[in-house]
FILUM-472785 format. One record per atom (N, C-alpha, C): atom name; residue number from 1; residue in one letter; x, y, z. Coordinates in steps of 0.001 Angstrom, whole numbers. Layout:
BEGIN
<kollo "CA"; NUM; "A"; <X; Y; Z>> ...
END
This chain:
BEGIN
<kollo "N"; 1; "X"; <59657; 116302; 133168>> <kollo "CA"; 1; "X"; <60254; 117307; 134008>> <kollo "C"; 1; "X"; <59468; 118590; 133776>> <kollo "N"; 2; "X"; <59057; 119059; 134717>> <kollo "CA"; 2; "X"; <57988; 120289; 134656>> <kollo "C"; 2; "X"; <58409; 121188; 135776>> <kollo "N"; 3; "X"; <58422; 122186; 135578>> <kollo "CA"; 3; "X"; <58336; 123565; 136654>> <kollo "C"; 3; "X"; <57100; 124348; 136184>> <kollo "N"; 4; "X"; <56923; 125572; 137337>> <kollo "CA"; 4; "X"; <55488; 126490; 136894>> <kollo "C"; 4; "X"; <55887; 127328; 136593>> <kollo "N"; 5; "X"; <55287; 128389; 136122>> <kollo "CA"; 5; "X"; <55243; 129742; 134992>> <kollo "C"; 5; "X"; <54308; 130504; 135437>> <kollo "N"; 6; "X"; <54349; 131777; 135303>> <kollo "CA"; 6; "X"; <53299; 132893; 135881>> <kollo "C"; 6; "X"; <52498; 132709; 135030>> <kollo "N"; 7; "X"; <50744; 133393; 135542>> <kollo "CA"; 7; "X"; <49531; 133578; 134575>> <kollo "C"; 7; "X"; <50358; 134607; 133854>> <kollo "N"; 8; "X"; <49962; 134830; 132104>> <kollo "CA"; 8; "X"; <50479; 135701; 131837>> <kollo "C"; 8; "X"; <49023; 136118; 130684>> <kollo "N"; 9; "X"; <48185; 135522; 130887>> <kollo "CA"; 9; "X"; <46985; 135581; 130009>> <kollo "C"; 9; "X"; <46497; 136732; 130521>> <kollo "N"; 10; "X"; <45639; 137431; 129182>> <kollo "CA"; 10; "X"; <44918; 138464; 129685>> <kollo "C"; 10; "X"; <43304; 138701; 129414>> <kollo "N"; 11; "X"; <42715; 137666; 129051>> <kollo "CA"; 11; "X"; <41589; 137290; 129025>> <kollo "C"; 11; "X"; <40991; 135993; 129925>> <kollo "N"; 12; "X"; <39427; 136051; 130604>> <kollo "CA"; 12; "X"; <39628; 134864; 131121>> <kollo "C"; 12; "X"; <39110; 133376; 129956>> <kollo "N"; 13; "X"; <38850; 133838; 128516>> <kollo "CA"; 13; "X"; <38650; 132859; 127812>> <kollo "C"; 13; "X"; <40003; 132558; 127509>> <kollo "N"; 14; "X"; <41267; 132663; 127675>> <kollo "CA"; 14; "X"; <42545; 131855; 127701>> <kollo "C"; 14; "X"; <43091; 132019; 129054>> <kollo "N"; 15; "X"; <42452; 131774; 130040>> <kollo "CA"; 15; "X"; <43039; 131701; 131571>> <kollo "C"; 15; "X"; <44119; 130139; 131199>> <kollo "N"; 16; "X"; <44985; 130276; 131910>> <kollo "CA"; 16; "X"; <45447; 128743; 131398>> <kollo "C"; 16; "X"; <44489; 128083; 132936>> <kollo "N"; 17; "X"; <44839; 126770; 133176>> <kollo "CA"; 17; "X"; <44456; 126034; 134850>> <kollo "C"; 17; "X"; <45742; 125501; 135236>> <kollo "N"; 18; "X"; <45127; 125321; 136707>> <kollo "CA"; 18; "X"; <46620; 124833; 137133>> <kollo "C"; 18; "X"; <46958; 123720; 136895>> <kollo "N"; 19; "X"; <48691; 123451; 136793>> <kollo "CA"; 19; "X"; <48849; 122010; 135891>> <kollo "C"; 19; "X"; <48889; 122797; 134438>> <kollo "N"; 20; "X"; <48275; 123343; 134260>> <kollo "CA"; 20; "X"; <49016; 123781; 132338>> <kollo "C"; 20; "X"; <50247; 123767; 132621>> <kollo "N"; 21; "X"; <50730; 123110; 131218>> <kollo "CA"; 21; "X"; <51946; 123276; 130283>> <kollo "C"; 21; "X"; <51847; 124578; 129834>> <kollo "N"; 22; "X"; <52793; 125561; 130085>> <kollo "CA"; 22; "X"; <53230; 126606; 129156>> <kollo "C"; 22; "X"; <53826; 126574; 128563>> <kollo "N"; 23; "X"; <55113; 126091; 128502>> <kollo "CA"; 23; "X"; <56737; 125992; 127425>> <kollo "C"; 23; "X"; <56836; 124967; 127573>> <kollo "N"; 24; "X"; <56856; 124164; 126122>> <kollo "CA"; 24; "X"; <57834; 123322; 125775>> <kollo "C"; 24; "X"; <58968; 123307; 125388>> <kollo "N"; 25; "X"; <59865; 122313; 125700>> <kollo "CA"; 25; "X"; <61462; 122508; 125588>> <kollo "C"; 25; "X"; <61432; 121299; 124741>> <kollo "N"; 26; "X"; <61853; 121448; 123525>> <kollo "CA"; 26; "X"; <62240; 120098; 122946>> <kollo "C"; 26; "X"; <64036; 120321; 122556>> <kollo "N"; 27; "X"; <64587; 119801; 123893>> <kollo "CA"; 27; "X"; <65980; 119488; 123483>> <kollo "C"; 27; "X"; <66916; 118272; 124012>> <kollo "N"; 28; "X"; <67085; 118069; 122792>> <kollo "CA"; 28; "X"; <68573; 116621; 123429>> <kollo "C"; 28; "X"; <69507; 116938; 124597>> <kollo "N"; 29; "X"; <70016; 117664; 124241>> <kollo "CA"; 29; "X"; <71265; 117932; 125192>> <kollo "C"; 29; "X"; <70656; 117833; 126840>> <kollo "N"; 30; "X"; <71033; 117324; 127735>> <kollo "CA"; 30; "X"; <70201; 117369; 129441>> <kollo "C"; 30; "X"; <71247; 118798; 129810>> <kollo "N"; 31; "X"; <72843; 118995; 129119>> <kollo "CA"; 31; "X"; <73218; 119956; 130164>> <kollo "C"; 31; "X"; <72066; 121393; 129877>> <kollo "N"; 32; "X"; <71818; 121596; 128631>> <kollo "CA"; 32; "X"; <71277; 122584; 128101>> <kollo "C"; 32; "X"; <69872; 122679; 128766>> <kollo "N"; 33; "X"; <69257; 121286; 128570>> <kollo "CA"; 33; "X"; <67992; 121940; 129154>> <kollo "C"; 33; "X"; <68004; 122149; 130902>> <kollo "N"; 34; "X"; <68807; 121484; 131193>> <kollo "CA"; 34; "X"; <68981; 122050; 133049>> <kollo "C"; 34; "X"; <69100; 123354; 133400>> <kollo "N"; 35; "X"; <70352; 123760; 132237>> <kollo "CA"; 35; "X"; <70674; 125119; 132251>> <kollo "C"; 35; "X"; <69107; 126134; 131748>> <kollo "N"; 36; "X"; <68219; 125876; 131228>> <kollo "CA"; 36; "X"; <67331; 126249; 130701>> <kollo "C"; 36; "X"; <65754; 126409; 132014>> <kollo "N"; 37; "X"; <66134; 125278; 132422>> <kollo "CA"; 37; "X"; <64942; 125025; 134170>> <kollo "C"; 37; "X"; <65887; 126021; 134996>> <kollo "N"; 38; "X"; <66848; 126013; 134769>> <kollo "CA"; 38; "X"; <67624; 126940; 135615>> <kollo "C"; 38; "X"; <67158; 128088; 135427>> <kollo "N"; 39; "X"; <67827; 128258; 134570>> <kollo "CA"; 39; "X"; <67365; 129982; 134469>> <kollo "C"; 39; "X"; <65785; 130602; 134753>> <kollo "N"; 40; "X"; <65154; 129577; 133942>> <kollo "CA"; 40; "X"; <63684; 129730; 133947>> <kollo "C"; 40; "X"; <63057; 130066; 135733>> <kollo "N"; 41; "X"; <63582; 129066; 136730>> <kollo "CA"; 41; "X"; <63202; 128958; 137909>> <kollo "C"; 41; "X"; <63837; 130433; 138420>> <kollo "N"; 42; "X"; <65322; 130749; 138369>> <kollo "CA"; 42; "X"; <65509; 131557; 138463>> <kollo "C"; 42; "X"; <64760; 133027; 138667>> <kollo "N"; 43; "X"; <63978; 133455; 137255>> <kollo "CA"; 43; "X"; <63608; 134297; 136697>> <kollo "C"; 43; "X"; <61660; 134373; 136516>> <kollo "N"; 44; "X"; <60958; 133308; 136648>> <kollo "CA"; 44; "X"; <60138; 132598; 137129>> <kollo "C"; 44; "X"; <59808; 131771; 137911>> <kollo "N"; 45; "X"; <59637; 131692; 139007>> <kollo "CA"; 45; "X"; <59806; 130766; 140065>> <kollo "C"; 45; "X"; <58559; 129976; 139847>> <kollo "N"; 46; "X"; <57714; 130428; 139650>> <kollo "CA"; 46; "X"; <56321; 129461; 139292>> <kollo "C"; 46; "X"; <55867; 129319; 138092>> <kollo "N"; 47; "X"; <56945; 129167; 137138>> <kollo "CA"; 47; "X"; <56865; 128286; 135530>> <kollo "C"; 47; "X"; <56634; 127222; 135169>> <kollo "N"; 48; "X"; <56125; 126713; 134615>> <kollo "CA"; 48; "X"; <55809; 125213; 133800>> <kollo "C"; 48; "X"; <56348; 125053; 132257>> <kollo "N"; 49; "X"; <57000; 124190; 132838>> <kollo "CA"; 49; "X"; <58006; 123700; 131440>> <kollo "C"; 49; "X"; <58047; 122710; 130857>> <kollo "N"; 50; "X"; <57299; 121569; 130560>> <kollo "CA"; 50; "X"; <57729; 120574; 129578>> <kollo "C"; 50; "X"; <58979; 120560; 128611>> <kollo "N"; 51; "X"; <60026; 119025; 129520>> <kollo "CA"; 51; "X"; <61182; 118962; 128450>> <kollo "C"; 51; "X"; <60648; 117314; 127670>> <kollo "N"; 52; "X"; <60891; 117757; 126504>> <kollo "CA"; 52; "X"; <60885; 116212; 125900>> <kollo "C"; 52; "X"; <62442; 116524; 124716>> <kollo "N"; 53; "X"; <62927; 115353; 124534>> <kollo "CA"; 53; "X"; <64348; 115044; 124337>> <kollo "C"; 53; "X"; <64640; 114677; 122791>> <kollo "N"; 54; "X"; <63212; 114415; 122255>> <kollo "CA"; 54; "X"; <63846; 114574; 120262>> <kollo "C"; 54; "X"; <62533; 114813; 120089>> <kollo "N"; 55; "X"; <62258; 114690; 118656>> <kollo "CA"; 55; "X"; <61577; 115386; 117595>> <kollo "C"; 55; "X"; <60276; 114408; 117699>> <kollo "N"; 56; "X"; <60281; 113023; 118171>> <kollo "CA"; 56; "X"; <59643; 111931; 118339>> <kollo "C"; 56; "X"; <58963; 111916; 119058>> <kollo "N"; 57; "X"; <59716; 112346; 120288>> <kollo "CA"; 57; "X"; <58711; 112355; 121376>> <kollo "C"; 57; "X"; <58007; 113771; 121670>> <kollo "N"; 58; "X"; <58291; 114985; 121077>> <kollo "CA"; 58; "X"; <57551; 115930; 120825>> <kollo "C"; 58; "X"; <56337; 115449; 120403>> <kollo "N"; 59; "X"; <56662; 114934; 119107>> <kollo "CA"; 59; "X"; <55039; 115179; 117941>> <kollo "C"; 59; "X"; <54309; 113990; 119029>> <kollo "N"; 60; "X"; <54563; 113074; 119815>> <kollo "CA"; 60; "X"; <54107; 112606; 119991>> <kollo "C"; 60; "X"; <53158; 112947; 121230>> <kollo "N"; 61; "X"; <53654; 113716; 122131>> <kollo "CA"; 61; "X"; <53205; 114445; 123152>> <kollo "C"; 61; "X"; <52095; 115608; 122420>> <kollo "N"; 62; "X"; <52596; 116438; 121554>> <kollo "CA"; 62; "X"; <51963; 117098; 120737>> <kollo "C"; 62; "X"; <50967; 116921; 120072>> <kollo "N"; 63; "X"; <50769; 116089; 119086>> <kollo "CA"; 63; "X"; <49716; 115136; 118607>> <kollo "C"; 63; "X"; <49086; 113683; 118494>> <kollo "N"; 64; "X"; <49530; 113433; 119715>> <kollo "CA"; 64; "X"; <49385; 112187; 119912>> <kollo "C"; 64; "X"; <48285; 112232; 121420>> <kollo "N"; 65; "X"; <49350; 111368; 122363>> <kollo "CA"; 65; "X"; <49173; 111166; 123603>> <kollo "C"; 65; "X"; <49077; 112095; 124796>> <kollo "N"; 66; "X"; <49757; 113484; 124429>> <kollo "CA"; 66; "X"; <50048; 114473; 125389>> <kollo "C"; 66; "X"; <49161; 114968; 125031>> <kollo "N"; 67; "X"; <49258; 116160; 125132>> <kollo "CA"; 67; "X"; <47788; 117530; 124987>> <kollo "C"; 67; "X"; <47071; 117650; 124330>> <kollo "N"; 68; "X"; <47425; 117082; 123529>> <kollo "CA"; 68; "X"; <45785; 117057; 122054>> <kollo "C"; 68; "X"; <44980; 116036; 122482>> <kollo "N"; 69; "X"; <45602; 114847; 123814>> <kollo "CA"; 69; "X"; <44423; 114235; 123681>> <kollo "C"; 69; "X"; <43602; 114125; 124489>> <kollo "N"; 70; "X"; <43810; 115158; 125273>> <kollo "CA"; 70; "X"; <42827; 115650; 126208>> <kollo "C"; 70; "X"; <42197; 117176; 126107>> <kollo "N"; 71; "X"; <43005; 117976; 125484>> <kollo "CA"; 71; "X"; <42934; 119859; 125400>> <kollo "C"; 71; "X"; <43434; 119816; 123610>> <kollo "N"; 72; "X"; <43312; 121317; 123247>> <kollo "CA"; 72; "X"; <43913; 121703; 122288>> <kollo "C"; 72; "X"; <45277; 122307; 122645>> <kollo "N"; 73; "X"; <46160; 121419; 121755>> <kollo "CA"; 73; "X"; <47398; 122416; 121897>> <kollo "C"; 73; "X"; <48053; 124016; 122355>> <kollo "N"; 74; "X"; <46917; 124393; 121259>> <kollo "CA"; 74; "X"; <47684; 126376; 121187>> <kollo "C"; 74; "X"; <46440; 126558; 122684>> <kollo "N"; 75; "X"; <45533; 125997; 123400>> <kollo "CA"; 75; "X"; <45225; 126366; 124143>> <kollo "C"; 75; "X"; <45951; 126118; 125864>> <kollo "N"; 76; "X"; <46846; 125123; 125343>> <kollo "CA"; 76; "X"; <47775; 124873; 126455>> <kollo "C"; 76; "X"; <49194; 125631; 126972>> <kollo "N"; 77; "X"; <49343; 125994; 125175>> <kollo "CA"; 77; "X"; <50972; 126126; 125127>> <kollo "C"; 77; "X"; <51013; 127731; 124672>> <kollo "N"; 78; "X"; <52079; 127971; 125338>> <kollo "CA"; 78; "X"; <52322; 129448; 125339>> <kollo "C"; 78; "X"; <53143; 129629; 124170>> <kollo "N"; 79; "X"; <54309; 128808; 124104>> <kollo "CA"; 79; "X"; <55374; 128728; 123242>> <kollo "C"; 79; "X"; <56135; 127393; 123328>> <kollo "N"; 80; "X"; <56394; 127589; 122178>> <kollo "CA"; 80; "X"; <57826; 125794; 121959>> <kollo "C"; 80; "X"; <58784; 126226; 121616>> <kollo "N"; 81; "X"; <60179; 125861; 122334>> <kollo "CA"; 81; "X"; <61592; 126519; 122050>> <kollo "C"; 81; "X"; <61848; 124966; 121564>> <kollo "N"; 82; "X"; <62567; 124959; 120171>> <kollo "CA"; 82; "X"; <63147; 124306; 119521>> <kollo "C"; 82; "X"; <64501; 123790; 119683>> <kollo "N"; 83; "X"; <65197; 122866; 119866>> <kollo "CA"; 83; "X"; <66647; 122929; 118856>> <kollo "C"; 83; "X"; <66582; 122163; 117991>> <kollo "N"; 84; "X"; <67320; 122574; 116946>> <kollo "CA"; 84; "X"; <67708; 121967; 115156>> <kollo "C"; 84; "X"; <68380; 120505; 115404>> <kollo "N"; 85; "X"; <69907; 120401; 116429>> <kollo "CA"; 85; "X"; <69926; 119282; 115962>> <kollo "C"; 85; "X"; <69999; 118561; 117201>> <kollo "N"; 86; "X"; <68696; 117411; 116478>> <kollo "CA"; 86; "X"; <68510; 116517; 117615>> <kollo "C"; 86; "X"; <68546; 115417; 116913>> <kollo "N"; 87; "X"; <68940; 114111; 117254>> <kollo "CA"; 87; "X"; <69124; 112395; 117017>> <kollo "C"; 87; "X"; <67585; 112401; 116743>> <kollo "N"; 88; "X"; <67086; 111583; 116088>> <kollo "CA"; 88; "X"; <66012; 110410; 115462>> <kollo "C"; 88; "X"; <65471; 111376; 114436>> <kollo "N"; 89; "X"; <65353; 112894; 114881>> <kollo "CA"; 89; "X"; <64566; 113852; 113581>> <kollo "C"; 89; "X"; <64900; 114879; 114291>> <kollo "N"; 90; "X"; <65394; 115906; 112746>> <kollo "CA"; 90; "X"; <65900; 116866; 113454>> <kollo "C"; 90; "X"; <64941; 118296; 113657>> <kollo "N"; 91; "X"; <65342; 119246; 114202>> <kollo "CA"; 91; "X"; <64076; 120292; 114438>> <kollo "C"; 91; "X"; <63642; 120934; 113571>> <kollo "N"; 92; "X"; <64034; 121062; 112220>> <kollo "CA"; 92; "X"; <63945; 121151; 110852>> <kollo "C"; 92; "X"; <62007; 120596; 110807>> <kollo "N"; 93; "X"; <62522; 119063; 110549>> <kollo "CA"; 93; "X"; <61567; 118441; 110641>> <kollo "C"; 93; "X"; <60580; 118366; 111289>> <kollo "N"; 94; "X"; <60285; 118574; 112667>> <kollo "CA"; 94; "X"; <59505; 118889; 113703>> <kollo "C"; 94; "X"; <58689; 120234; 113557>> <kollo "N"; 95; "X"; <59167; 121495; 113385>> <kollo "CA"; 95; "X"; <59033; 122734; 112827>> <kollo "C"; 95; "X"; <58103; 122364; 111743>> <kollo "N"; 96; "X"; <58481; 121806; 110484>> <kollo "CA"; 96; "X"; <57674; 121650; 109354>> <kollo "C"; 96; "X"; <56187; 120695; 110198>> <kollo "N"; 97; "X"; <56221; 120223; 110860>> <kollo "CA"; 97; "X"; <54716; 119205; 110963>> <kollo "C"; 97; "X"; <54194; 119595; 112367>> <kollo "N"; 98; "X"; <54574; 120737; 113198>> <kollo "CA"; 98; "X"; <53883; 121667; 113824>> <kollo "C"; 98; "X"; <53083; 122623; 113434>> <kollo "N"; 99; "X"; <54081; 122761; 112169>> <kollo "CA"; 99; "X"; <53431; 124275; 111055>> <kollo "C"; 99; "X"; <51936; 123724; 110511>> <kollo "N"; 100; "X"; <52380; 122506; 109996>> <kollo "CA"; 100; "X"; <51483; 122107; 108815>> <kollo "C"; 100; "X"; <50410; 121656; 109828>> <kollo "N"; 101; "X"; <50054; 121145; 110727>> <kollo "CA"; 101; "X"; <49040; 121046; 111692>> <kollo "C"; 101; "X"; <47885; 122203; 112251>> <kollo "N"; 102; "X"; <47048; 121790; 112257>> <kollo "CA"; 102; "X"; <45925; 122711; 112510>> <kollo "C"; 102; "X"; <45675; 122919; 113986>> <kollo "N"; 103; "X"; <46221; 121845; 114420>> <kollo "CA"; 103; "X"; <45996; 121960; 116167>> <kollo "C"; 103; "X"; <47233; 122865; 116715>> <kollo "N"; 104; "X"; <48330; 122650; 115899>> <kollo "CA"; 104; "X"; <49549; 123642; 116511>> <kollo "C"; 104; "X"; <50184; 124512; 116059>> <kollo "N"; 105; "X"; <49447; 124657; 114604>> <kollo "CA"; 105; "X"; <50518; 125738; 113874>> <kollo "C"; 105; "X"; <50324; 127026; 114300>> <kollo "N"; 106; "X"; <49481; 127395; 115270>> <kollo "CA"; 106; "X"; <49334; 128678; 115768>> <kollo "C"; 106; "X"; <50317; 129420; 117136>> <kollo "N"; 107; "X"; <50662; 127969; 117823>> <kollo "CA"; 107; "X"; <51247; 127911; 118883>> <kollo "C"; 107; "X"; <52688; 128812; 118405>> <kollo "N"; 108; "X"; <53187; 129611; 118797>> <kollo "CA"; 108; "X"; <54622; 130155; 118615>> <kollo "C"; 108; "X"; <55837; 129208; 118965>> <kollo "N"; 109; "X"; <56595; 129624; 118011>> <kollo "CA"; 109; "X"; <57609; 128221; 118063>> <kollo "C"; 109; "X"; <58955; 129021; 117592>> <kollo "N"; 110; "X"; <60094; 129069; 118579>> <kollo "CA"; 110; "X"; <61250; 129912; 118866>> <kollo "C"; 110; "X"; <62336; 128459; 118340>> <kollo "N"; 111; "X"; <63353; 128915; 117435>> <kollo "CA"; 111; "X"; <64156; 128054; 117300>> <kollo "C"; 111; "X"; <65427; 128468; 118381>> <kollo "N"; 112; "X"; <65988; 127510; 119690>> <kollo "CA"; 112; "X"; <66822; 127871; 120401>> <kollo "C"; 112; "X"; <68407; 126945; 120103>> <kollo "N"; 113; "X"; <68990; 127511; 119050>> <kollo "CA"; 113; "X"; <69797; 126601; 119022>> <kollo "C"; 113; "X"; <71196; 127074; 118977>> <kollo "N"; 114; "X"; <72659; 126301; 119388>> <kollo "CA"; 114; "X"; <73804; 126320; 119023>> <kollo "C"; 114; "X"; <74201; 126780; 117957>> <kollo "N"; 115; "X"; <73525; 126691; 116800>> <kollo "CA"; 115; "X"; <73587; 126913; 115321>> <kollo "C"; 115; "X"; <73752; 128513; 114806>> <kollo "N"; 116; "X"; <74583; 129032; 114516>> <kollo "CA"; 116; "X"; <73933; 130758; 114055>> <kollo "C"; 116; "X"; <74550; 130534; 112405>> <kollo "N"; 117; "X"; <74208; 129216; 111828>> <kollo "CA"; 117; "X"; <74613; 129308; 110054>> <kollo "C"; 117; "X"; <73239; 129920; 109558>> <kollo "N"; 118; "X"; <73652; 130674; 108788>> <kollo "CA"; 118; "X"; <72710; 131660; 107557>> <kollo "C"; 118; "X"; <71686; 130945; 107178>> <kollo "N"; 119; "X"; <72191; 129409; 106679>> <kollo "CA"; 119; "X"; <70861; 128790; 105776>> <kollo "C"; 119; "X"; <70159; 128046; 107223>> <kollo "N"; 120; "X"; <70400; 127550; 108734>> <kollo "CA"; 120; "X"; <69993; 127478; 109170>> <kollo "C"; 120; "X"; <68609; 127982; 109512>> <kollo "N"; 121; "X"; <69242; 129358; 110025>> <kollo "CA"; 121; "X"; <68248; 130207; 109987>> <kollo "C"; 121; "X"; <67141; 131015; 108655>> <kollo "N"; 122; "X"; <67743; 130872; 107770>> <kollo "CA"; 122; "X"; <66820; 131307; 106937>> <kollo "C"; 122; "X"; <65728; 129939; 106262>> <kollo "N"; 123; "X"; <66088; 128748; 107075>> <kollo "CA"; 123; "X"; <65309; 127531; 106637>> <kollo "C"; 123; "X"; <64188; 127291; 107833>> <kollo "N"; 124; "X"; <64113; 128127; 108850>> <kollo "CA"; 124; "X"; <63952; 128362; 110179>> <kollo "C"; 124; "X"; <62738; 128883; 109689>> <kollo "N"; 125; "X"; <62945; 129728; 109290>> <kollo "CA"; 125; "X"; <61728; 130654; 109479>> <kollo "C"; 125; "X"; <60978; 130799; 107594>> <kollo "N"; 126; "X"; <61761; 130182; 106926>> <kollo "CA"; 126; "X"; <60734; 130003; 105798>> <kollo "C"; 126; "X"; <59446; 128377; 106013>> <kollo "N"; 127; "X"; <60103; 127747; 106812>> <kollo "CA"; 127; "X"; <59527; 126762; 108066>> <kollo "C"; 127; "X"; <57926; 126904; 108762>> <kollo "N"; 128; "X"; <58433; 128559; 109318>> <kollo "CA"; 128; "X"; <57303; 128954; 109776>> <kollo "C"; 128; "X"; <58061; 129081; 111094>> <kollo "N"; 129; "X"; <59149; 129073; 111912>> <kollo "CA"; 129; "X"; <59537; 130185; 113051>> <kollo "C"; 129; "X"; <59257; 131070; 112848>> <kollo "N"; 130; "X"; <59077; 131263; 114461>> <kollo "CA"; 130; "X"; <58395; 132701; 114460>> <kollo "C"; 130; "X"; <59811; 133570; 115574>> <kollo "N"; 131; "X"; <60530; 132902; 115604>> <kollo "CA"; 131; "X"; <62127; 133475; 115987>> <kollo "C"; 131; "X"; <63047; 132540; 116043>> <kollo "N"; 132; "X"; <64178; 133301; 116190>> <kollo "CA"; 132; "X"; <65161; 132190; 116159>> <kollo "C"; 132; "X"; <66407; 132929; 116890>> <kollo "N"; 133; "X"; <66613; 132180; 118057>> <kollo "CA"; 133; "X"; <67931; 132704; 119325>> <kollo "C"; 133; "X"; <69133; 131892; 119017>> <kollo "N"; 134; "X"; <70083; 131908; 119290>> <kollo "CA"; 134; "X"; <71061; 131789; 118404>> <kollo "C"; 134; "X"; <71585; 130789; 120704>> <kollo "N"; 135; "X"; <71708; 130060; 120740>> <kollo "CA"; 135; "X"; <72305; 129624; 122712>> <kollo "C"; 135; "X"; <73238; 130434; 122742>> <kollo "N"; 136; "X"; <73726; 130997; 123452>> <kollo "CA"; 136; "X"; <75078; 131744; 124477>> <kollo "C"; 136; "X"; <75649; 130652; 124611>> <kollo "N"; 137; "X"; <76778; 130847; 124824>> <kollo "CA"; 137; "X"; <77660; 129835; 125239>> <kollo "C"; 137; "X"; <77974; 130518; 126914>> <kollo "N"; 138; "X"; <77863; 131634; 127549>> <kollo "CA"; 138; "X"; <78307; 131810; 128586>> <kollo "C"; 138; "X"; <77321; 132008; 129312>> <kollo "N"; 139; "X"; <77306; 131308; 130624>> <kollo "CA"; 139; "X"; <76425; 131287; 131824>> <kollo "C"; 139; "X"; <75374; 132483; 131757>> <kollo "N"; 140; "X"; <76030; 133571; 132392>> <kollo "CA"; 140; "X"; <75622; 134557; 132214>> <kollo "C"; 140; "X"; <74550; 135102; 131511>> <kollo "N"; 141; "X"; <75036; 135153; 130076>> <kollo "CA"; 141; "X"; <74498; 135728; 128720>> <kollo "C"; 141; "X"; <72937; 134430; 128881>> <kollo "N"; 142; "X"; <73406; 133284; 129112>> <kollo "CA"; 142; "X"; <72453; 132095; 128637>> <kollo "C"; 142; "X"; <71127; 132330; 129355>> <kollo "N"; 143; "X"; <71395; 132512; 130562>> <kollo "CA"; 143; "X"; <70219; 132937; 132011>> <kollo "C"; 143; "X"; <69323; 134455; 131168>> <kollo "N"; 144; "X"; <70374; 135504; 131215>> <kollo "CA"; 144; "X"; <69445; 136440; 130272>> <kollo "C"; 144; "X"; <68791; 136448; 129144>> <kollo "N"; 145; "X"; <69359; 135473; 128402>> <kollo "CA"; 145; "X"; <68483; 134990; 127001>> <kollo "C"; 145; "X"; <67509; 134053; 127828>> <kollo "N"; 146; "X"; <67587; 133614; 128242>> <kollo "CA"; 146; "X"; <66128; 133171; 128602>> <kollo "C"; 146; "X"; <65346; 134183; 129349>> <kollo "N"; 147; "X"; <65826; 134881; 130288>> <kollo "CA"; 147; "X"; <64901; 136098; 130864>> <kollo "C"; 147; "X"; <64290; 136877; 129934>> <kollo "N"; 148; "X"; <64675; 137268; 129243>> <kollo "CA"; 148; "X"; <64071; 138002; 127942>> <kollo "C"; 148; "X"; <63108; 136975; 127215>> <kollo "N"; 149; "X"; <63508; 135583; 126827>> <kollo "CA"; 149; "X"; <62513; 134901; 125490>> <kollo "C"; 149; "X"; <61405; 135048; 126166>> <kollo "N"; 150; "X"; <61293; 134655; 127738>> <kollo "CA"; 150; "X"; <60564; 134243; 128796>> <kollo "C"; 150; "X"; <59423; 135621; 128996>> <kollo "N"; 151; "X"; <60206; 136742; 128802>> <kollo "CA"; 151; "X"; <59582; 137911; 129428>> <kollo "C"; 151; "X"; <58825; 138508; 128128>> <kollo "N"; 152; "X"; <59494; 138288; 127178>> <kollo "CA"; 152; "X"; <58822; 138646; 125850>> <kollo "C"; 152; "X"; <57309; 137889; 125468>> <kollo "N"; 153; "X"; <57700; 136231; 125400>> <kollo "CA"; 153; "X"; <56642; 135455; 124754>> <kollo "C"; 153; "X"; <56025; 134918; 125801>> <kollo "N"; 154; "X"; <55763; 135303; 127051>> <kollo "CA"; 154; "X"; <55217; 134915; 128327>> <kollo "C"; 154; "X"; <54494; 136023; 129018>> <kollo "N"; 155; "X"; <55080; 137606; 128706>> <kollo "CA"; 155; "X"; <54056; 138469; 129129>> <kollo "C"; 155; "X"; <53866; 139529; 128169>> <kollo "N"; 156; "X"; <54665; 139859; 127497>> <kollo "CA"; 156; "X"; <54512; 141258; 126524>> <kollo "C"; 156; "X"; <53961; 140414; 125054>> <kollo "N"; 157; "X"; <54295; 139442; 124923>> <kollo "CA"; 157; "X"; <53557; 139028; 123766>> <kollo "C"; 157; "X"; <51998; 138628; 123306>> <kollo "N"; 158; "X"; <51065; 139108; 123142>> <kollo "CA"; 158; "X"; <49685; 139047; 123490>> <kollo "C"; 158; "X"; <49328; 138133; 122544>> <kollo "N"; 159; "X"; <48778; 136900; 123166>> <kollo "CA"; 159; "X"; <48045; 135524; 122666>> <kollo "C"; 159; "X"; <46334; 135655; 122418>> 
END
């Protein structure tokens, strides 16, 4: 499932091409990530989003079969929004072997989760997050947290 994303590069040695992946979404939940293409389309109408659904099929897209094996990762990907808990491995885990990778540990990686416990987050980012959003629970609030992650690590954040 993919949508497009604005150029937000400001050099043409990281122009992305068309067809780049900008954001990855690695989350279980389908209502969450709909709500997430939602907003995104919303607020970006020409975004590109990669959703993949656990921790498995991330690394595997990641360092496997998906973008590493044709491109370099951090040259594809703008950012990876996380969630912590997902079935087969949780984002804990995923986080740690993005970090430890040479092809992706550069890529920015936002933990987006349900979760706002203390050791969560402080296991988050001793990990190697490089943020951590806590989901809204209300419509509303949820669409603007993404307008902002979106507007932050998509144009004001310089790659």
């Amino acid at each position: 499932m993919e949508q497009m994303c604005p150029d937000t590069t400001t050099s043409p040695s990281q122009q992305y091409q068309p067809g780049d992946t900008e954001v990855l979404l690695i989350e279980d939940d389908p209502n969450d990530a709909e709500l997430f293409l939602y907003a995104l389309k919303k607020h970006y109408p020409a975004g590109r989003v990669k959703v993949v659904r656990d921790g498995p099929e991330a690394l595997e897209y990641l360092l496997v079969t998906g973008i590493s094996a044709e491109h370099e990762p951090a040259r594809r990907l703008a950012l990876i929004l996380l969630d912590i808990k997902m079935p087969k491995m949780d984002g804990f885990e995923v986080l740690a072997r993005i970090k430890s990778d040479p092809r992706t540990k550069i890529i920015p990686v936002v933990i987006f989760s349900s979760s706002s416990l203390e050791r969560d987050v402080a296991t988050a980012y001793k990990l190697g997050a490089n943020s951590y959003v806590t989901k809204p629970v209300n419509f509303e609030q949820f669409t603007e947290t993404v307008r902002l992650l979106m507007l932050y690590w998509l144009k004001l954040n310089v790659r």
